[in-house]
DRENTORLO-950075 format. One record per residue: z, y negated, x negated of N, C-alpha, C in turn; residue in one letter. Coordinates in steps of 0.001 Angstrom, whole numbers, plus 500000, padded with zeros to 6 digits. Layout:
SITE     npz     npy     npx    capz    capy    capx     cpz     cpy     cpx  aa
SITE       Z       Y       X       Z       Y       X       Z       Y       X   A
...
# end
This chain:
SITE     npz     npy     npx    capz    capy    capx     cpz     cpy     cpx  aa
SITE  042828  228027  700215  042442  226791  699534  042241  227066  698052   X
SITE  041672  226228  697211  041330  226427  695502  042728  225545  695204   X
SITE  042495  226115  693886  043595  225497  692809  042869  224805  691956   X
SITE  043274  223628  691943  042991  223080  690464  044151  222819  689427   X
SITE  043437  223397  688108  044347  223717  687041  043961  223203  685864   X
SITE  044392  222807  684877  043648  222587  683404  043614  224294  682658   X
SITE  042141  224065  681928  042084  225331  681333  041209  224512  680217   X
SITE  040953  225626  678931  040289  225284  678061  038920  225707  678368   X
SITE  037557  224581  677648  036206  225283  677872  035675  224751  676661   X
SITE  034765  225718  676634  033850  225696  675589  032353  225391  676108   X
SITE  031772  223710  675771  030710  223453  676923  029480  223701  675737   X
SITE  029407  224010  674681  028277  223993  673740  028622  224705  672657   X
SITE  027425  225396  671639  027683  226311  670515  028522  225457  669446   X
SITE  029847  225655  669027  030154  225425  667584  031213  223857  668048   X
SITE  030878  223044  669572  031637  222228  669741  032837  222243  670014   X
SITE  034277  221056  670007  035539  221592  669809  035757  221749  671195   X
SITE  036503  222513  671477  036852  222897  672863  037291  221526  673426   X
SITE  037432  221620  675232  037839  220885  675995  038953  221264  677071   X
SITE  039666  220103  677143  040482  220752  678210  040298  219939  679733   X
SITE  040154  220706  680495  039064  220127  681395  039282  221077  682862   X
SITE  039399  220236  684346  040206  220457  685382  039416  222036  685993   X
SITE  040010  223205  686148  039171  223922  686614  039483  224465  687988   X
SITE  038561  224422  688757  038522  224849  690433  038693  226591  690303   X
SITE  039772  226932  690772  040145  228584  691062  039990  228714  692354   X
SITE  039468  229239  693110  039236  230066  694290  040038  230949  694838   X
SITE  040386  230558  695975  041306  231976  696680  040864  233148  696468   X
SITE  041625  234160  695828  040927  235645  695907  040303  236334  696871   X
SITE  039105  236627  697282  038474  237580  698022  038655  238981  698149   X
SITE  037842  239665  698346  037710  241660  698327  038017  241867  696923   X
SITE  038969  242403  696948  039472  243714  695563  039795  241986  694425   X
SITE  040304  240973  694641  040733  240007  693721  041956  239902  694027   X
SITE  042145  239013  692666  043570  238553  692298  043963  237286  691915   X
SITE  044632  236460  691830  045061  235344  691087  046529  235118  690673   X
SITE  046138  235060  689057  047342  235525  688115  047883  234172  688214   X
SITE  049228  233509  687922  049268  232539  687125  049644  232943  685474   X
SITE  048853  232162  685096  048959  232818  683550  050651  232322  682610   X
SITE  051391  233031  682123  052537  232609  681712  052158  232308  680011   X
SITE  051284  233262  679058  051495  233271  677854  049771  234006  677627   X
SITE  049523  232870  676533  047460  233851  675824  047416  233625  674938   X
SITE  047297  235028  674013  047003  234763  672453  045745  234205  672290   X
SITE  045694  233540  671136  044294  232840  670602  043262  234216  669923   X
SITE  042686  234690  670053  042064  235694  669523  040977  235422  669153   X
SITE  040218  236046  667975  039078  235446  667378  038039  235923  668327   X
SITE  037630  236520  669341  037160  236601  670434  036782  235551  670635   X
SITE  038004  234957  671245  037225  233256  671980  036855  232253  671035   X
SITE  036888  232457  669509  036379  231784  668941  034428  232044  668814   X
SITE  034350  233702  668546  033153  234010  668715  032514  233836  669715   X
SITE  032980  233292  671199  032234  232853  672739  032358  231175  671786   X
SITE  032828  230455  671591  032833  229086  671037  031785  229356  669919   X
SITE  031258  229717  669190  030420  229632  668301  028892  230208  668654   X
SITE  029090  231144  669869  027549  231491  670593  027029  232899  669861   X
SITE  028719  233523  669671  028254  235083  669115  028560  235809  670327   X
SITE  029265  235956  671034  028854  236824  672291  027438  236253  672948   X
SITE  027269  235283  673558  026189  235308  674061  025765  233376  674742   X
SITE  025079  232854  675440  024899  231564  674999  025328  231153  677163   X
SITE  026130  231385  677732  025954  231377  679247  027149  230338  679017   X
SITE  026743  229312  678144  027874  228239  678545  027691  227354  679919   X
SITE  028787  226626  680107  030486  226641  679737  031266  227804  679800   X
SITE  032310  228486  678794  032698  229393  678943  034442  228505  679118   X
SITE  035098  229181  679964  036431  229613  680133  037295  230502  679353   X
SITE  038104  229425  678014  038317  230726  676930  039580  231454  677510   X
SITE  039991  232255  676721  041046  233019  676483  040462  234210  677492   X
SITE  042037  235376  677144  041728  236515  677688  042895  237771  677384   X
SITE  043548  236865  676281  044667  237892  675992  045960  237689  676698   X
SITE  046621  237878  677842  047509  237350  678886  048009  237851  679177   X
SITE  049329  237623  679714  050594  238059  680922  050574  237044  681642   X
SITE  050688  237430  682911  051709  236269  683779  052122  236899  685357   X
SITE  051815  236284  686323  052506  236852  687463  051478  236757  688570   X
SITE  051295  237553  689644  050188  237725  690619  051019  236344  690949   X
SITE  049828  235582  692520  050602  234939  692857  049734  234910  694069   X
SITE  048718  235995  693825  047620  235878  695564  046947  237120  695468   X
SITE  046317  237735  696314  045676  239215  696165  044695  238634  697705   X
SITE  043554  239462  697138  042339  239505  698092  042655  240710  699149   X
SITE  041589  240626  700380  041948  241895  701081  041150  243273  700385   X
SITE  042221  244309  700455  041902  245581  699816  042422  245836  699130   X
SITE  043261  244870  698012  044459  245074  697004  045492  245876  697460   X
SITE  045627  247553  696376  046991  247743  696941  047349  248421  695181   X
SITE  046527  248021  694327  047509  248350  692970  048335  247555  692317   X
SITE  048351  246226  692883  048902  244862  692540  049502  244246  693795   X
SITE  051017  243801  693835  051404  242527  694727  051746  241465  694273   X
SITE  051736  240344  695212  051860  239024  694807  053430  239508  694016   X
SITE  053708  238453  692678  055032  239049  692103  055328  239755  690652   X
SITE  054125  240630  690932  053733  241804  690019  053965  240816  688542   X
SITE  054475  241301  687459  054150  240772  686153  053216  241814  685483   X
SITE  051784  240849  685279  050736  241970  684735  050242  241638  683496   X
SITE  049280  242468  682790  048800  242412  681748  047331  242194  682252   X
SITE  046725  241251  681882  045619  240988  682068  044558  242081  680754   X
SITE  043483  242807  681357  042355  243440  680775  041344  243837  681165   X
SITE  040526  243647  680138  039365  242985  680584  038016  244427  680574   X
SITE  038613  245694  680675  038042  247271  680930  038650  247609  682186   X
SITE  038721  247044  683695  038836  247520  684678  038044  248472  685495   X
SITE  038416  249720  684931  037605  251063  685153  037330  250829  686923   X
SITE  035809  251912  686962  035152  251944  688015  035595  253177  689204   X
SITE  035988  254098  688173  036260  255291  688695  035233  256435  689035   X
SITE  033736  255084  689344  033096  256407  689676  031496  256677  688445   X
SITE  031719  256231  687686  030495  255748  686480  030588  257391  685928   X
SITE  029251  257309  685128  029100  258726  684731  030640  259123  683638   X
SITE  030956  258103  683151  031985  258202  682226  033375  258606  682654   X
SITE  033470  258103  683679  034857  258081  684457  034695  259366  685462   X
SITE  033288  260051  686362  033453  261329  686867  033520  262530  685746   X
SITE  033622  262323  684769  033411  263295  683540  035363  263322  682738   X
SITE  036019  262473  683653  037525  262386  682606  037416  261386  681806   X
SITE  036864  260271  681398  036902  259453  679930  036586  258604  681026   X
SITE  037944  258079  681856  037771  256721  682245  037579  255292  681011   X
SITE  038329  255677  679730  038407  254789  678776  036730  254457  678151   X
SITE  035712  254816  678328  034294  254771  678137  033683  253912  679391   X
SITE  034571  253912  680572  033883  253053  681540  032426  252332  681972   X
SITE  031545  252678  681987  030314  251824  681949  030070  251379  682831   X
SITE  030716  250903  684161  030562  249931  684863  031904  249173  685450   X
SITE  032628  248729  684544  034097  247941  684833  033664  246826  685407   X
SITE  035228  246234  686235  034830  245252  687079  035263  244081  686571   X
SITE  034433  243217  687427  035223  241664  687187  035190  240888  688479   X
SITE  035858  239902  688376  035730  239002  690223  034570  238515  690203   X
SITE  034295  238607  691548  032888  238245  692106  033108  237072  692244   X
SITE  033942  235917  692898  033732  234660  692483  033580  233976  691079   X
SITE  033235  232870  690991  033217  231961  689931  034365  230626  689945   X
SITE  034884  230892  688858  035700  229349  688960  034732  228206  688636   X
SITE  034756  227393  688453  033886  226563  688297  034470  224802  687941   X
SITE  034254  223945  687066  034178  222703  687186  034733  221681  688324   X
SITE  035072  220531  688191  035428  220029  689561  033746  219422  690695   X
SITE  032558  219312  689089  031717  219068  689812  030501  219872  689928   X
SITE  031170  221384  690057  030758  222858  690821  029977  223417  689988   X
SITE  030425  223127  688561  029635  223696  687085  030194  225426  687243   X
SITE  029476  226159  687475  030284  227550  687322  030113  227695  685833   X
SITE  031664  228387  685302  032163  228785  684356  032102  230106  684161   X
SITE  031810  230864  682640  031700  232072  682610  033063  232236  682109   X
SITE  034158  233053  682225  035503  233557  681513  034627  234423  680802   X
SITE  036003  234258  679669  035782  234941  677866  035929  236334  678807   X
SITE  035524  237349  678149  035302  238757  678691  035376  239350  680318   X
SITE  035619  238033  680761  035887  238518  682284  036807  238036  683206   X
SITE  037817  237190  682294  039196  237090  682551  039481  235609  682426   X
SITE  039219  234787  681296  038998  233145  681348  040536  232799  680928   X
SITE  041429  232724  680592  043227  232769  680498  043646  231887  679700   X
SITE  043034  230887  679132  043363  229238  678570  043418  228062  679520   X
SITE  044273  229157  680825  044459  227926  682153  045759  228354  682993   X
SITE  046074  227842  683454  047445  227771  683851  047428  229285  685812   X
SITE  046015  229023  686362  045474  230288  687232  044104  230792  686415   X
SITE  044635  232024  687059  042752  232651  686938  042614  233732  687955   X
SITE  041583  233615  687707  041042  234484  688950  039973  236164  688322   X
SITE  040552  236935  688681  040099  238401  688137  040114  239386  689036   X
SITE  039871  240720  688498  039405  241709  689834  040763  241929  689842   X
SITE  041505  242810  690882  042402  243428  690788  042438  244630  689698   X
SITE  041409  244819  689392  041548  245944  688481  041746  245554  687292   X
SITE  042078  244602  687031  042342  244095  685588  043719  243429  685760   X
SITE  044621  243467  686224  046293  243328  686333  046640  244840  686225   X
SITE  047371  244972  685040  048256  246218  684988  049110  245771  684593   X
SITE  050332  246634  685907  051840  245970  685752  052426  247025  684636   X
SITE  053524  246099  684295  054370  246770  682990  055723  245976  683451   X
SITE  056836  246363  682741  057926  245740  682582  058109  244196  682781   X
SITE  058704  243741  683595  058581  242575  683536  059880  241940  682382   X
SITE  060414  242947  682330  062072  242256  680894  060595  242088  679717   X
SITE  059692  242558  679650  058809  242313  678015  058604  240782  678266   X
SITE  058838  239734  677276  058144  238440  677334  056939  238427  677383   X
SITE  056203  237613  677937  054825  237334  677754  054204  237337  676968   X
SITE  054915  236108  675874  054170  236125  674946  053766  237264  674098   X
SITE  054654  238011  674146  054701  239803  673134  053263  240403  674325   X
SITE  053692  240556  675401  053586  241534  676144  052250  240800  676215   X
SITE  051139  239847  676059  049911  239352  676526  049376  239882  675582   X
SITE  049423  239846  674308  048877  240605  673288  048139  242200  673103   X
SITE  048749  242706  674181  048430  244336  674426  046885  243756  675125   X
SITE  046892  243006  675693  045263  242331  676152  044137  243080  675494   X
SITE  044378  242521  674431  042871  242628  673406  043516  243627  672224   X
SITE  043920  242312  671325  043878  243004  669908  044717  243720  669312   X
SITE  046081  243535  669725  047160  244368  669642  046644  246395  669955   X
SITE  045757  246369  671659  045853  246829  672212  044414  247739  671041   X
SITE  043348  246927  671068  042775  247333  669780  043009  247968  668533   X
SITE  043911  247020  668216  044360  248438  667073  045457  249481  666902   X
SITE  045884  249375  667870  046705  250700  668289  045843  251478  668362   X
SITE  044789  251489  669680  044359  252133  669947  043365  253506  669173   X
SITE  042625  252217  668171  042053  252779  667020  042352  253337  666120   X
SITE  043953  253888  665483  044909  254727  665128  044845  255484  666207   X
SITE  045680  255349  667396  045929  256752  667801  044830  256977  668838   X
SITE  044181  256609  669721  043424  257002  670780  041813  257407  669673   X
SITE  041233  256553  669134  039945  257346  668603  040414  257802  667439   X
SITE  041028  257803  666059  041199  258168  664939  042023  259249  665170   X
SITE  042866  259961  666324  043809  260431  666857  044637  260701  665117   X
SITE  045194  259893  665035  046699  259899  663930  047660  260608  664461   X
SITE  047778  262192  663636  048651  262893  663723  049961  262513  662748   X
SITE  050872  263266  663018  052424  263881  662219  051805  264056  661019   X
SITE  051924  263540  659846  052210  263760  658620  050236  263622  657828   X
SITE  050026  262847  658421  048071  262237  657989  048367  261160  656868   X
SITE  047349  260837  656615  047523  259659  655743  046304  258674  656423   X
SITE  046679  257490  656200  045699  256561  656716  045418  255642  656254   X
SITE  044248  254662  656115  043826  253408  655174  043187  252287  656146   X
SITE  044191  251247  656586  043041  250096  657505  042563  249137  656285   X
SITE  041267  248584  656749  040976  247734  656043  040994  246489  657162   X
SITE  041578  245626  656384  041626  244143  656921  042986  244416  657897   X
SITE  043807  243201  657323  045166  243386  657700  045510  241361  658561   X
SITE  044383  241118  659282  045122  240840  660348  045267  240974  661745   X
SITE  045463  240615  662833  045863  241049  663949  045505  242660  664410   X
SITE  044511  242519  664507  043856  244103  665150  044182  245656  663701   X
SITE  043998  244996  662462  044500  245369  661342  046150  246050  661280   X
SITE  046262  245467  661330  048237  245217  661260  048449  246154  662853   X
SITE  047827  246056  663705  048254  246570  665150  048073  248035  664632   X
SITE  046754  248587  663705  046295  249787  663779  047342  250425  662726   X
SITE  048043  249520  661876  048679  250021  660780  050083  250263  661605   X
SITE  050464  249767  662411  051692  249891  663366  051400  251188  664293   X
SITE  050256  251643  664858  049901  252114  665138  049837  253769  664376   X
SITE  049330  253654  663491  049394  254788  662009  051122  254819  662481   X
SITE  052185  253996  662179  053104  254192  661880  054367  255163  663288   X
SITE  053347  254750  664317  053660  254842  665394  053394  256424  665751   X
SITE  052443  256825  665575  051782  258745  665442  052574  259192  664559   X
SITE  053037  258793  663244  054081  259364  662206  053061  259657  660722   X
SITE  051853  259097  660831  051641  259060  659508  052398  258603  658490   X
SITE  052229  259241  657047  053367  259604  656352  053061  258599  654933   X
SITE  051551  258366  655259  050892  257436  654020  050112  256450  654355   X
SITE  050236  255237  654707  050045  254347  655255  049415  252833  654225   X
SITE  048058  253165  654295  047587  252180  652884  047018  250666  653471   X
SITE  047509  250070  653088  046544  248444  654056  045843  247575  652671   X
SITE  044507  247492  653238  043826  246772  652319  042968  245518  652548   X
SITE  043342  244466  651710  043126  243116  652000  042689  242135  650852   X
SITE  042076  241090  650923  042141  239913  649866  042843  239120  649784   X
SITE  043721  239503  650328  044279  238177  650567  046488  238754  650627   X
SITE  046980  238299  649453  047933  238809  648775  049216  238405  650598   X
SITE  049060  237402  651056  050025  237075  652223  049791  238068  653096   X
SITE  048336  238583  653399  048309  239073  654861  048803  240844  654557   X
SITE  049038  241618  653017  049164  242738  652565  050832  242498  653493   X
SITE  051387  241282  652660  052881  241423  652778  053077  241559  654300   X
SITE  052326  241514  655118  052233  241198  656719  052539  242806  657261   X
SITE  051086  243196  656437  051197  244753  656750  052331  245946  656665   X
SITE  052935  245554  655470  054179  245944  655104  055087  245946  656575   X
SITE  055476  244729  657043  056202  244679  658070  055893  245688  659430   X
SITE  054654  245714  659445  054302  246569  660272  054258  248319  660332   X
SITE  054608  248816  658929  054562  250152  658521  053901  250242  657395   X
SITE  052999  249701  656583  051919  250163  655402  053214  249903  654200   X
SITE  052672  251450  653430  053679  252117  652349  053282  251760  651624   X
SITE  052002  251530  651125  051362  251039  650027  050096  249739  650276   X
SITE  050086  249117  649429  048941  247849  649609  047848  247999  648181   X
SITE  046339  247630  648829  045482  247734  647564  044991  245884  648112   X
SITE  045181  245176  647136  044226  244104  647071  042924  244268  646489   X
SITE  041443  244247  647255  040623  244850  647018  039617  243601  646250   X
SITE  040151  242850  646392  039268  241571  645786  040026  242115  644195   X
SITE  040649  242854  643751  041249  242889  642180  041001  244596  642367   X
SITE  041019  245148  643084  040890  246315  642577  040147  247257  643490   X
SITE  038971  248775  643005  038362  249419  643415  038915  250034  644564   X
SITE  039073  249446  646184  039727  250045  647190  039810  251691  646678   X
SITE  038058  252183  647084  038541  253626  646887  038866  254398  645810   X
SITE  039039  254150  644914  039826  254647  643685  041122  254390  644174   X
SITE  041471  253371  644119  042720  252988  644491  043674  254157  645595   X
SITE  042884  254438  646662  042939  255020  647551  043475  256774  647307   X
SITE  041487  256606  646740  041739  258316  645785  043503  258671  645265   X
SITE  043699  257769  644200  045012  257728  643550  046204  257877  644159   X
SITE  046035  257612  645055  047452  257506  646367  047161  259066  647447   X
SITE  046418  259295  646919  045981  260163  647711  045620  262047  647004   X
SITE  045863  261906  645631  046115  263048  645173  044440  263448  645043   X
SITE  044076  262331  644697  041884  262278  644878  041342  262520  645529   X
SITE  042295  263099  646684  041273  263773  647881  040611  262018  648928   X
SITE  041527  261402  649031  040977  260161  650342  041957  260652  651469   X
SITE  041802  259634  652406  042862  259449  653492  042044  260204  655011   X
SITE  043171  260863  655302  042696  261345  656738  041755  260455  657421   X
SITE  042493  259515  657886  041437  258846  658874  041892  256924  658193   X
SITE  039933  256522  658066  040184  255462  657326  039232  254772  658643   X
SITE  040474  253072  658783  040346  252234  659684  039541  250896  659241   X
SITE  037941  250753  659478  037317  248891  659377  037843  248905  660458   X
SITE  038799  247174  660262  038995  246297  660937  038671  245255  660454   X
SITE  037504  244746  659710  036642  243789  659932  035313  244373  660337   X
SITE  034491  244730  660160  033205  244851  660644  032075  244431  660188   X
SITE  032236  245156  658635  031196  244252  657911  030725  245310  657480   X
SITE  029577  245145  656839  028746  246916  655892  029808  247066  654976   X
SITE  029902  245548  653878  030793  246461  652993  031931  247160  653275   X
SITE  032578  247174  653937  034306  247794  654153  033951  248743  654834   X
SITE  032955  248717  655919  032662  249961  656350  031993  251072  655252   X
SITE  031517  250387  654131  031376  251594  653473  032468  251861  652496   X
SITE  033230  251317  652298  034728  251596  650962  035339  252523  652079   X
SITE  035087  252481  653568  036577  253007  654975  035688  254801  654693   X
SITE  033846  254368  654271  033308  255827  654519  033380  257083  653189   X
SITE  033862  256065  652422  033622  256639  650681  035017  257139  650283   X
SITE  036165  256604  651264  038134  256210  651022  038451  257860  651598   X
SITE  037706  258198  652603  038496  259330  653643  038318  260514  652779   X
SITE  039050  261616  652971  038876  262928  653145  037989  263801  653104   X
SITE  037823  264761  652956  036591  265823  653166  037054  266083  655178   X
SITE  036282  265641  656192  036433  266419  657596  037331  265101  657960   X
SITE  037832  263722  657026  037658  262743  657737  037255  262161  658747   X
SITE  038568  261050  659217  037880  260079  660335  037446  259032  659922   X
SITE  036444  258330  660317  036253  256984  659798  035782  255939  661419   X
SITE  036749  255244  661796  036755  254299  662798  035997  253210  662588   X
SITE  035812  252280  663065  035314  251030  663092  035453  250181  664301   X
SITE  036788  249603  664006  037187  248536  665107  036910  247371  665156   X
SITE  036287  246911  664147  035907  245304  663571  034771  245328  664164   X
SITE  034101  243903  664880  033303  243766  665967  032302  243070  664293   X
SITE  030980  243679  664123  029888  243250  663670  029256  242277  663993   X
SITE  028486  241572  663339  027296  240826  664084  025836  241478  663863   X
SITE  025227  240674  665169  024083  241657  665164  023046  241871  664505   X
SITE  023162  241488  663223  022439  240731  662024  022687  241835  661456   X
SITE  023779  242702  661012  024499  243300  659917  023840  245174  659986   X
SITE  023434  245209  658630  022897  246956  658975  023820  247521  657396   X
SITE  023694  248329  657314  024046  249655  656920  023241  250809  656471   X
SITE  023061  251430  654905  022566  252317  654594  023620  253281  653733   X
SITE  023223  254226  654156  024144  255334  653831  023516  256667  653482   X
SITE  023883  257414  652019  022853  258619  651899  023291  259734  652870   X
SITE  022220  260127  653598  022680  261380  654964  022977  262247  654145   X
SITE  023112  262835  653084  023537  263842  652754  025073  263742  652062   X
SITE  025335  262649  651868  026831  261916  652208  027539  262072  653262   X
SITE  026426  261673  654686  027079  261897  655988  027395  263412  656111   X
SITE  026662  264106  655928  026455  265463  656428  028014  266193  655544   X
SITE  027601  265943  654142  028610  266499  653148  030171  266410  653628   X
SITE  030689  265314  653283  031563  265112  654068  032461  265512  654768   X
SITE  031243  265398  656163  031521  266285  657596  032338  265136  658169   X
SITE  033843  265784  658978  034335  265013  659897  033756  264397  660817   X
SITE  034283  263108  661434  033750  261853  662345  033098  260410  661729   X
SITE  032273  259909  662468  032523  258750  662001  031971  257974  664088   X
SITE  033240  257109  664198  033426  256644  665325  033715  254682  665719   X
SITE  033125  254626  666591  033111  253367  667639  034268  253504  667990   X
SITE  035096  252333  668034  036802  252532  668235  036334  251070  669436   X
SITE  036255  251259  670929  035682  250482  671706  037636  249978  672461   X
SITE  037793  248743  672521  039338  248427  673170  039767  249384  672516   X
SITE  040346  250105  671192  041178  251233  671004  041045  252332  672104   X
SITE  039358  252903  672521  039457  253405  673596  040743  253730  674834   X
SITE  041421  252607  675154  042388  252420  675966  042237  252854  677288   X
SITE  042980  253092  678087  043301  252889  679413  044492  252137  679618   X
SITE  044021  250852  680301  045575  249945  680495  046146  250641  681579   X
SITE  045988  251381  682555  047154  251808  683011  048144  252677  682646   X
SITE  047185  253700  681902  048367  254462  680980  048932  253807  679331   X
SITE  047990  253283  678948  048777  252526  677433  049616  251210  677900   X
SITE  049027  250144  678642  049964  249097  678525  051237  249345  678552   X
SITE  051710  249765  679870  053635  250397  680033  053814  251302  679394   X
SITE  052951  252321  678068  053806  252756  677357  054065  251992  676074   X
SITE  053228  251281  676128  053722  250119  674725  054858  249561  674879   X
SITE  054495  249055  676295  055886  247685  676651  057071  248651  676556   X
SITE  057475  249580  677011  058370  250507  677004  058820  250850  675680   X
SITE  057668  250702  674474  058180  251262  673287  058811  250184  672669   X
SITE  057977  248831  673522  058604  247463  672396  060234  247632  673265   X
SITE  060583  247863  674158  061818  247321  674862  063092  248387  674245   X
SITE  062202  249540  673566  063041  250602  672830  063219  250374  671470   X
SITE  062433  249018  670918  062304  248740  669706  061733  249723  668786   X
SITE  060932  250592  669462  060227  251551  668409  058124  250614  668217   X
SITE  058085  249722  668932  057229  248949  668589  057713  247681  668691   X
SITE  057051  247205  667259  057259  245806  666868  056363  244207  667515   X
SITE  056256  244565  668825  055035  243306  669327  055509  242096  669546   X
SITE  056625  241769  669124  056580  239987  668901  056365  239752  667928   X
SITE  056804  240543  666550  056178  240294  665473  054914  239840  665324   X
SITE  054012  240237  666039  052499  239706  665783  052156  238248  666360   X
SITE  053470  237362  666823  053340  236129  667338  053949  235637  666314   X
SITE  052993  234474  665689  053232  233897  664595  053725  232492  664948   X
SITE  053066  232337  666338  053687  230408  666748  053374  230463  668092   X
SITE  054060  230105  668858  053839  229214  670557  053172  228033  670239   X
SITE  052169  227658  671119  051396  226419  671245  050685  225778  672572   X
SITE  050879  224840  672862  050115  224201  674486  049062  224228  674220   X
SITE  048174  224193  675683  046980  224075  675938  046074  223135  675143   X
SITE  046823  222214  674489  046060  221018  674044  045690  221997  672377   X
SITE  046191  222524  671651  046213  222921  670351  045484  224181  669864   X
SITE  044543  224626  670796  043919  225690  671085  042870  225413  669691   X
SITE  042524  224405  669565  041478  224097  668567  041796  224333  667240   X
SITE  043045  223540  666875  043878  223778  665745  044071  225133  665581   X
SITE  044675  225563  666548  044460  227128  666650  043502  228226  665873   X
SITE  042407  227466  666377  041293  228288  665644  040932  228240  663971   X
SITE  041040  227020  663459  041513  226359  662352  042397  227332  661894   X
SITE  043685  227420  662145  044960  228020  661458  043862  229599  661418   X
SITE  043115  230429  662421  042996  231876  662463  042025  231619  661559   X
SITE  040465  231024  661723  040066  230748  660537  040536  230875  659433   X
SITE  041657  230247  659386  042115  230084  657539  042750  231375  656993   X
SITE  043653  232171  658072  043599  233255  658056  045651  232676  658042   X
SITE  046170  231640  658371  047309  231427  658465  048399  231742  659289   X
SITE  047596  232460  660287  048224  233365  661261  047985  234214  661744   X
SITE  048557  235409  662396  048193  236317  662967  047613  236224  664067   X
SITE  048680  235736  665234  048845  235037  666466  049560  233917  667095   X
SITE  048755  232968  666868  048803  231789  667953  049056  232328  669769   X
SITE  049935  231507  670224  049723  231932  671657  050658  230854  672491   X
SITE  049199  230806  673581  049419  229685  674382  050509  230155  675672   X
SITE  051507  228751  675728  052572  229206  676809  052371  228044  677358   X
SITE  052770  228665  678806  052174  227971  680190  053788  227726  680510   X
SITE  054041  226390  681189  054683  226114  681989  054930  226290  683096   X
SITE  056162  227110  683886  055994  228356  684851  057304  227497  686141   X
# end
């Protein structure tokens, strides 16, 4: 039989969300149905609400989640009903050119459920990346539940979803942050702050976070960054240089995604530097750069895609590190909030007043 549940939707570009009854479907071949316990607000589902991913409204927001199987399709055997999972939204194929080559984390044909949830009056709904998790069920492939610890709370533990999981990743999986590097993120919130925890987490030894904004520096701090440049008052890469003995920082982290910072992250590094870019662009935005800059240089300069992750091997080693207290992931939950406040929500991330908002479900 279907479930009906309240979830949040987004029925038009730029309008305020709705909360509005949604039809879940019994899981079929290779599906699942989570009940969702805890979903961060992520600026993700604000960009499906504004018509920057793409225009296939009504969308089904959220996407950053924990909660508990509570149905499996036939063919499921990496998930049982029970399971406390991490919902993500790169459910490798296994057999894509990317994944027969070793770099399941490149995936180019990940899955999602073949049904549609849909409306009560049979409006099919698109879920935010795949996953839809501003509803109390959802419905996803099995390949997107990876179990972890169930002692991690939700609310901590939903965060490894997206952006948390993002900027870890982009420290250690593409920037690979060694023992004793130095490192520089730019833009210090959520995905920011994850990568600077992240830096802190590999054992970098110089840890620089750079921001406009004097609250979100002090944020970074908490997370590991040794030093702070407010760049709206001062020349990031000088700044940088200086902390850095003039040479620039091993591997320098955009976490916004704009030309400018991507060029202070390309001008900040090292000679044989990394330079990441985890901050999602718009498709408007270009970039000029003298090639003989690029070339000079040398090093990388890299697409930091999910913190090239694999949730089966990163999620349970995070949760494991938060339960050892050598990672800090409740910290990045700034407030619990119901389904109804999702909007406000966006408001508060907008303003830049929180890190993470995150919605808790009544279980």
């Amino acid at each position: 039989m279907a479930y009906e549940v309240k979830g949040v939707v987004a029925r038009s570009k730029g309008a305020p969300v709705t909360v509005e009854t949604v039809v879940v479907p019994d899981p079929g071949p290779g599906e699942a149905v989570v009940d969702v316990q805890a979903c961060g607000v992520c600026h993700t589902d604000l960009h499906y609400r504004e018509g920057g991913i793409n225009d296939d409204y009504p969308f089904l927001l959220g996407h950053e989640a924990a909660g508990v199987v509570s149905a499996v399709g036939e063919g499921v055997t990496n998930v049982a009903v029970g399971d406390f999972v991490i919902l993500n939204w790169r459910a490798v194929c296994g057999q894509c050119r990317a994944c027969a080559k070793g770099e399941p984390w490149y995936c180019f044909d990940t899955h999602n459920a073949a049904q549609k949830m849909t409306l009560t009056d049979g409006t099919e709904l698109s879920p935010a990346l795949g996953i839809g998790a501003f509803v109390a069920k959802t419905l996803v492939h099995s390949g997107q539940c990876t179990k972890v610890d169930p002692a991690a709370p939700a609310t901590a533990a939903g965060l490894l979803g997206c952006g948390v999981m993002a900027g870890v990743g982009a420290a250690i999986n593409t920037g690979g942050v060694r023992r004793g590097e130095s490192v520089a993120v730019f833009g210090c919130g959520g995905v920011g702050d994850a990568a600077v925890a992240g830096a802190k987490l590999a054992g970098a030894t110089t840890i620089i976070a750079v921001d406009i904004d004097d609250r979100k520096l002090e944020w970074a701090k908490r997370f590991g960054a040794t030093h702070t440049v407010n760049s709206r008052e001062t020349d990031a890469v000088e700044a940088i240089k200086g902390l850095t003995n003039g040479f620039g920082v091993d591997v320098a982290i955009d976490a916004v995604g704009s030309p400018a910072v991507f060029e202070q992250a390309f001008y900040a590094r090292d000679l044989a530097g990394r330079v990441v870019l985890v901050g999602v662009p718009t498709p408007d935005m270009q970039i000029t750069l003298p090639l003989i800059e690029v070339f000079g240089r040398g090093g990388a300069i890299k697409s930091s895609w999910y913190g090239d992750c694999l949730p089966a091997r990163d999620f349970p080693m995070l949760v494991d590190l938060y339960r050892q207290g050598r990672f800090p992931l409740e910290e990045f939950v700034s407030e619990t909030i119901g389904i109804d406040d999702v909007e406000s929500a966006f408001e508060k991330m907008h303003a830049g007043d929180v890190l993470r908002s995150v919605v808790v479900f009544d279980t």
